[in-house]
C-alpha positions as a printed Julia matrix, in Angstrom:
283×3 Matrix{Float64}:
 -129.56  -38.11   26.56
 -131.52  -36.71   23.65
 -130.42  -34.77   20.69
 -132.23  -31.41   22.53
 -130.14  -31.48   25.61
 -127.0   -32.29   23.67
 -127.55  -29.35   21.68
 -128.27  -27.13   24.7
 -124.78  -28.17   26.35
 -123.34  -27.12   23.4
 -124.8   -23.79   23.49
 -123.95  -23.22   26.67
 -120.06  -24.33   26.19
 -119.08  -22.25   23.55
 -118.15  -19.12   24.94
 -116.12  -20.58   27.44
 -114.47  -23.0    24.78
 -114.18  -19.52   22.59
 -112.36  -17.52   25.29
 -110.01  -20.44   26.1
 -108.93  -20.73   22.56
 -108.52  -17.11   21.79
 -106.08  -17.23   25.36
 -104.7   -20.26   23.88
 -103.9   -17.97   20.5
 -102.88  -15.39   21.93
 -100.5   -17.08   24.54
  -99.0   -18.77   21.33
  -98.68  -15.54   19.26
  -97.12  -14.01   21.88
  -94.75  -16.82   22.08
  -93.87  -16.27   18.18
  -93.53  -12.67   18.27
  -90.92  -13.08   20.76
  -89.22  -15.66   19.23
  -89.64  -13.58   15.94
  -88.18  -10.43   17.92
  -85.33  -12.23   19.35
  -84.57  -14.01   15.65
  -84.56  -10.07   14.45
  -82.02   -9.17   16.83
  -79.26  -12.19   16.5
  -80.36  -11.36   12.25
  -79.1    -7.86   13.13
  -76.02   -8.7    15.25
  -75.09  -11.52   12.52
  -75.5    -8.42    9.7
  -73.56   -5.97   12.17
  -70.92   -8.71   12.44
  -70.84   -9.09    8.48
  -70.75   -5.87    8.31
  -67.45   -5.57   10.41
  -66.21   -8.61    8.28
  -66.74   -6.69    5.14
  -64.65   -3.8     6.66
  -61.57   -6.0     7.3
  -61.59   -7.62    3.84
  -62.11   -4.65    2.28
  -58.7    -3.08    4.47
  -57.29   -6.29    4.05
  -58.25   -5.88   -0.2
  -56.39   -2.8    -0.1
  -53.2    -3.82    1.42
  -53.35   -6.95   -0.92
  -53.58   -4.08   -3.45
  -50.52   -2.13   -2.45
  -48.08   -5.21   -1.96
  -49.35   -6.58   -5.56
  -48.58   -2.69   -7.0
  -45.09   -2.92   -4.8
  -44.5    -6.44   -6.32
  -45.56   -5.14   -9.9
  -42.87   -2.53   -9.84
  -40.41   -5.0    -8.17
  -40.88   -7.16  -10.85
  -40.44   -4.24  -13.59
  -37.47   -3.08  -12.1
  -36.12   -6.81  -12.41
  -37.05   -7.38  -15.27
  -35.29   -4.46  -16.74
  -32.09   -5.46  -14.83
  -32.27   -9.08  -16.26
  -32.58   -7.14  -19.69
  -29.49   -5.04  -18.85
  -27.6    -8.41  -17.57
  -28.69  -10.61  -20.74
  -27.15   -7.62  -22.65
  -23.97   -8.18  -21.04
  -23.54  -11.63  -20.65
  -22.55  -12.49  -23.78
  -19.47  -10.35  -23.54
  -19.04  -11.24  -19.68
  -18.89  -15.18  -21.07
  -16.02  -14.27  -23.43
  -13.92  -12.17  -21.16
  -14.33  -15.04  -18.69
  -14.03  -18.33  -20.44
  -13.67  -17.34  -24.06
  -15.48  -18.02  -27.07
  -15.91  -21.33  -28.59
  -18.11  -22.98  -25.92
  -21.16  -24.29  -26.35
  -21.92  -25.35  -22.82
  -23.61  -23.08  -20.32
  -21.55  -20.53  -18.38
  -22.36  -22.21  -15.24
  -21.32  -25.68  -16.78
  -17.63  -24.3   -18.17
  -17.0   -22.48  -14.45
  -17.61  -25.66  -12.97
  -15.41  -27.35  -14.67
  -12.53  -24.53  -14.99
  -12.92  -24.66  -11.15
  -12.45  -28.99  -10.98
   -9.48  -28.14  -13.44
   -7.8   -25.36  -12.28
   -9.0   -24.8    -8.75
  -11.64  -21.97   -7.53
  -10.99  -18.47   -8.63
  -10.32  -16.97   -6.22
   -7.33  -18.86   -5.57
   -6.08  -18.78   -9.12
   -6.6   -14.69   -8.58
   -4.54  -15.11   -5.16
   -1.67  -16.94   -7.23
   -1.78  -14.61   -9.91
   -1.16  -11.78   -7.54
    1.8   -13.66   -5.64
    2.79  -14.18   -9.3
    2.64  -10.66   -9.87
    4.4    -9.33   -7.07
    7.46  -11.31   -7.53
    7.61  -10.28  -11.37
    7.26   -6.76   -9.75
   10.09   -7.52   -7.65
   12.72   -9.16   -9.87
   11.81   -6.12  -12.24
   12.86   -3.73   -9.22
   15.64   -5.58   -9.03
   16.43   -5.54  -12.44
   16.17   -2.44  -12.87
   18.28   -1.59   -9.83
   21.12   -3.37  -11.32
   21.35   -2.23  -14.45
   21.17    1.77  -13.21
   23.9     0.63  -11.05
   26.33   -1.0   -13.57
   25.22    2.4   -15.91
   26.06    4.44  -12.95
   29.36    2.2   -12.37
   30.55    2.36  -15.98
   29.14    6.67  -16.04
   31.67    7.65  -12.97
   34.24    4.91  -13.96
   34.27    6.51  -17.47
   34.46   10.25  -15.59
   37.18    9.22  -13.27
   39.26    8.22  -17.19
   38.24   11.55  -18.6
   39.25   13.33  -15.46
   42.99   11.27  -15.75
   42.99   11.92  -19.07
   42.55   15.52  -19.13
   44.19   16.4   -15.55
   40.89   17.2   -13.77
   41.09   15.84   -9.83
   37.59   14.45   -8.68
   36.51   14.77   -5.32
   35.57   11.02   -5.21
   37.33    8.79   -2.63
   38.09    5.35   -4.87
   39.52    3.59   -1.86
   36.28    3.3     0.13
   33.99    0.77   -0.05
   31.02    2.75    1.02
   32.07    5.72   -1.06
   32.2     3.66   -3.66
   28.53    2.31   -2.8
   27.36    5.67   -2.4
   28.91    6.71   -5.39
   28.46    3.71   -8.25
   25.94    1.74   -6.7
   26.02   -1.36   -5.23
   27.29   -3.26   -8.62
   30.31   -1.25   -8.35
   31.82   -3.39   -5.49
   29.19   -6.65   -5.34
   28.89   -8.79   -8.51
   25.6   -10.68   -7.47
   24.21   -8.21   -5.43
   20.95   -9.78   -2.95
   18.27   -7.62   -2.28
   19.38   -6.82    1.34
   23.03   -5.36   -0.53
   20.47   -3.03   -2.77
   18.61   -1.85    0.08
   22.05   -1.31    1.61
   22.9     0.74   -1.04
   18.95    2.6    -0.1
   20.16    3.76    3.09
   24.27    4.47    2.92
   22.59    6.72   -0.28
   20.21    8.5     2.16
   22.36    8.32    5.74
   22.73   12.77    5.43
   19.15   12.54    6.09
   17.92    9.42    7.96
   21.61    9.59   10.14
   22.02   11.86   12.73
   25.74   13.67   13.16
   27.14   12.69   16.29
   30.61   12.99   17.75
   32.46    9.82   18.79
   36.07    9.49   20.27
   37.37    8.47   16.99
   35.84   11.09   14.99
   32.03   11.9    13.51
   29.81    9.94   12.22
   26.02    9.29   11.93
   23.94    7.12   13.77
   21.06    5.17   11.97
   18.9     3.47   14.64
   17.0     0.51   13.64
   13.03    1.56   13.76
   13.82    4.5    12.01
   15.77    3.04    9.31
   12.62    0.62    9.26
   10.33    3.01    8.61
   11.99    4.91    6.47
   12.41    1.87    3.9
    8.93    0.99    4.77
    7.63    4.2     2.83
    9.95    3.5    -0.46
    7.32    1.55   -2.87
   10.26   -0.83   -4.99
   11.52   -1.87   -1.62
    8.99   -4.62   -2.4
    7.96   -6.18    1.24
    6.68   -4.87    4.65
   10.04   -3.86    6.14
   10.68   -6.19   10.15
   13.37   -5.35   12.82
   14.81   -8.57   11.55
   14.96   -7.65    7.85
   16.72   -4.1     9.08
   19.08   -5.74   11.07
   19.64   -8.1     7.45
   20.59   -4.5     5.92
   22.92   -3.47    8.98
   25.02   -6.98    7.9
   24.73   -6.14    4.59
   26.46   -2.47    5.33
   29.1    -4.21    7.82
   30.06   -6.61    4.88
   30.35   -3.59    2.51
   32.54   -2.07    4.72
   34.74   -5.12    5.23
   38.52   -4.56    5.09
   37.94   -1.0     4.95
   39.1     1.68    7.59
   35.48    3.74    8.27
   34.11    3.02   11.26
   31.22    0.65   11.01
   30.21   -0.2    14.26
   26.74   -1.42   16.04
   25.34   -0.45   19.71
   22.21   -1.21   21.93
   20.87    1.85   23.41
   17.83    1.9    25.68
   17.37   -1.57   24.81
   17.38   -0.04   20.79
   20.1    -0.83   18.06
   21.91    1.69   16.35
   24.26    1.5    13.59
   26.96    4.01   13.79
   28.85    4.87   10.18
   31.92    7.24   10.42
   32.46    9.78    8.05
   35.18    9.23    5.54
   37.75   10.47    7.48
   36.61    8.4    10.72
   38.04    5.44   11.34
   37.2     2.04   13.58
């Protein structure tokens, strides 16, 4: 083939090679624009997305905010407490453990407590401790009134002989006498169950009630109310038991021992009652 006709094929080819290409360009542009579009949207769902994002953090931001302020003031208000405490401490160390140690307070309780065992047993001791000091005070106390009161009516009773008075005091009774003196007038180690005796014959007009017996009057003391009624006197010292009353009914029968009063016990209703005549009333 010459150079002419090649030439002239050419010529003829080109438009059709032309309008394939621009299809070909145009098919591919299209391609790329859709791409492109579809690249746009999943940019703008990512950015919508951040966007949300950037919403929680910035909640999240301000609650992180408000628990550091809440902390903040926490930590202000501790801090002024520890102050407060620090100011104390050195005081609080002396009351508890005295001065001349040198080892932390922590250090000194632990070793008070492998000496002398944990405080709050020493505290339990030292109230045990107290309340029998308490007691043999009471009962100090309660004997030396009576042996005043003993040696007061003993010294009436001479005046009375001595200047021709008559007393209305009945010497030869035992629970007169009780009722009169004290217990120390006829006991000379009175126990504690004599004294609170002595509580009750002192007080049987009003915890007794009058009744009227075959062999005379007398007043009867039944045992829960005499329980009670010790129960709400403070030196009595202890929490007042059917058992410890019926203690104090012995104590009363022993007082009146030899003696012509009627002193006499009976069960009523399944309840004990102590009956104690009146002077005159005998067993």
């Amino acid at each position: 083939m010459s150079t002419r006709e090649t030439l002239t094929e050419a010529s003829v080819s080109t438009p059709e090679h032309r309008r394939q290409n621009s299809d070909h360009i145009e098919a591919r542009l299209a391609q790329l624009e859709a791409r492109f579009e579809d690249r746009i949207e999943a940019l703008e769902a990512e950015n919508e997305r951040l966007q949300e994002r950037v919403g929680e953090l910035e909640a999240e931001n301000e609650e992180l905010r408000a628990e550091l302020e809440d902390v903040t003031t926490d930590v202000d208000r501790n801090s002024e407490d520890l102050a407060e405490a620090f100011q104390t401490i050195t005081p609080l160390r002396k009351l508890v453990i005295g001065e001349g140690h040198s080892k932390p307070l922590v250090e000194v309780m632990k070793q008070l407590r492998e000496e002398q065992g944990p405080l709050n047993q020493q505290l339990g001791e030292h109230t045990q401790k107290l309340h029998r000091l308490e007691d043999d005070l009471n009962e100090d106390i309660a004997r030396e009134v009576g042996i005043l009161r003993s040696q007061q009516n003993a010294r009436i009773r001479q005046l009375a002989t001595e200047t021709g008075v008559e007393l209305e005091l009945t010497t030869g009774d035992q629970i007169t006498r009780v009722r009169e003196d004290g217990i120390d007038a006829v006991c000379a180690s009175p126990r504690k169950r004599d004294r609170r005796a002595e509580r009750v014959l002192q007080h049987i007009e009003e915890w007794g009630t009058k009744e009227q017996l075959r062999s005379g009057r007398a007043y009867r003391l039944p045992r829960p109310r005499v329980k009670r009624l010790l129960n709400g006197i403070d030196s009595i010292g202890i929490t007042m038991t059917s058992k410890t009353v019926g203690d104090v009914f012995d104590a009363i029968e022993k007082i009146a021992a030899g003696s012509t009063r009627l002193v006499q016990r009976r069960k009523q209703g399944g309840v004990e009652h102590l009956y104690v005549g009146f002077p005159e009333t005998t067993a």
